[in-house]
N, C-alpha and C positions, 0 to 999 in steps of 0.2 A: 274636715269640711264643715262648714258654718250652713246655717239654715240661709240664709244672703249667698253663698254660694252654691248650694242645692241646686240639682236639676230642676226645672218650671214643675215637674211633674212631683217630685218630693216635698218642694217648699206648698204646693195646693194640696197635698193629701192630709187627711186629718192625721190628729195623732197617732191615735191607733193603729192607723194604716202606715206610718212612717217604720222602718226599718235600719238601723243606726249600727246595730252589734253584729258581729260575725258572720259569716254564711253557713258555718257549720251550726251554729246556736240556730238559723232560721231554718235550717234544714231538720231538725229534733221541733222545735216549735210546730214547724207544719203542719209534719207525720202527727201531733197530738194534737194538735186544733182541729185537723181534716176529718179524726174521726170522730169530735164531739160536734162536727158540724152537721154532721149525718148530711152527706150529698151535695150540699154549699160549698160553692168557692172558696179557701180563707187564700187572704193576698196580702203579700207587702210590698209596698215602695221602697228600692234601696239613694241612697244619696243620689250617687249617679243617675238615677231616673231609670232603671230595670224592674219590671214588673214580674214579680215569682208569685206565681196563684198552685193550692193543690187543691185536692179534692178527691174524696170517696168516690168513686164512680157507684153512681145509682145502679139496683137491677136491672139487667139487662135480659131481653129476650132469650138471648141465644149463649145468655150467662158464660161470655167471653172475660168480662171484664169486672162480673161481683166483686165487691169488695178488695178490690186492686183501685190504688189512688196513682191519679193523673196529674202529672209535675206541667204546668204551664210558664215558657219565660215569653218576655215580649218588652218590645221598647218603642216608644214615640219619639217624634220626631228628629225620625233619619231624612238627611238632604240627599245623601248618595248613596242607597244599601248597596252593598256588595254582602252575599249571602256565605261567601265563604269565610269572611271575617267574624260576621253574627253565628257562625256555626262553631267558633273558634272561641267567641267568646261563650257560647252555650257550653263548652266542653270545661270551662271552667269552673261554670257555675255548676254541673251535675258533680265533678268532683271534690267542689266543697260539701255541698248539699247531703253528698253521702247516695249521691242517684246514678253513678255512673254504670250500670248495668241494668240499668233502663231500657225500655225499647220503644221505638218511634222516633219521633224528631228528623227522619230523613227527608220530611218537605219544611219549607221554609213559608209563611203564609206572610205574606208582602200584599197590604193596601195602603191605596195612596188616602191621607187623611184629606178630608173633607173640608173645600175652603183654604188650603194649602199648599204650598210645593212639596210636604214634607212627606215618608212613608211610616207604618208600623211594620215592624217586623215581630212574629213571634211562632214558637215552637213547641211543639206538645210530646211528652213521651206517658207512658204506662210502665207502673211498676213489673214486673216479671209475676208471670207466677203459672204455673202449671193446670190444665183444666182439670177440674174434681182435683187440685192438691188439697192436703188439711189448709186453711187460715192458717195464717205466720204470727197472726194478729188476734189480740180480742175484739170483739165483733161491739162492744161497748165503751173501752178505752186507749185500744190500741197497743196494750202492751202483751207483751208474749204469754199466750193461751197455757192452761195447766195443759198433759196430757189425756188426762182422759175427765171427763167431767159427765153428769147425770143430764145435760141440758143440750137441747139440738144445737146450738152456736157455740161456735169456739167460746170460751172465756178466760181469763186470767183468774188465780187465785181467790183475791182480794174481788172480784167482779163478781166470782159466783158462790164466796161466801156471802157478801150481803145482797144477790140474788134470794139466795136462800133462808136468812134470816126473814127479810122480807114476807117472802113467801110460808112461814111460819109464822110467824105474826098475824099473816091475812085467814090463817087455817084456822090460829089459837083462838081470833075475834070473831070468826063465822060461828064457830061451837057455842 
């Protein structure tokens, strides 16, 4: 598909935001943008004009949803939603993605755009994850935490080694 045959929605997104490669490549992409986004959106536009947003889910009061990231799809302008189609297509996007044991997405959020005949459609799931389970994740880069580490947050290896250099450095230069 040629940039002239792009969705209106693909061909006006900047570059950066445009999305050309894989859905399994965007789904690994995501997972590691979302956690150096700390709580921002990160989003691509695919050809077709589908919009995949994730994101760290902020703290939350009732710390349901710490550090669990929220997979968003969503598309412009539909002339005719039918929701079971768009649910059908979601199902394919969460099994490239690597998100098919997701939870959520059972409502379908349908407005009609503004100045148009047309609708948006889009769908939200949350990653799984068990209340007080350990982090799956480091809480800095998102890769898989050591087991047991000296520091209250999960971290990875390589995370809480130059944690700690760091941290000696700052001791060695106070002395």
């Amino acid at each position: 598909m040629t940039a002239s045959t792009a969705h209106p929605d693909f061909a006006a997104a900047d570059q950066e935001h445009r999305w050309a490669r894989s859905l399994t490549e965007l789904g690994t992409f995501l997972r590691e943008a979302a956690w150096k986004a700390k709580g921002s959106w990160v989003w691509r536009i695919l050809p077709q004009g589908a919009c995949v947003a994730m994101r760290v889910n902020p703290p939350s009061a009732d710390r349901t949803t710490n550090l669990r990231k929220e997979l968003r799809l969503s598309r412009r302008g539909i002339k005719k939603p039918d929701p079971a189609l768009w649910m059908a297509e979601v199902k394919t996007f969460l099994g490239y993605l690597d998100c098919a044991t997701w939870v959520g997405g059972v409502e379908v959020e349908l407005v009609r755009e503004p100045d148009a005949e047309t609708y948006q459609v889009s769908t939200s799931f949350l990653e799984p994850a068990a209340f007080g389970a350990k982090p799956e994740f480091c809480a800095r880069c998102g890769k898989q935490p050591a087991e047991k580490g000296p520091y209250k947050e999960a971290l990875c290896n390589q995370c809480a080694t130059e944690l700690g250099t760091a941290e000696a450095a700052a001791h060695k230069a106070a002395r």
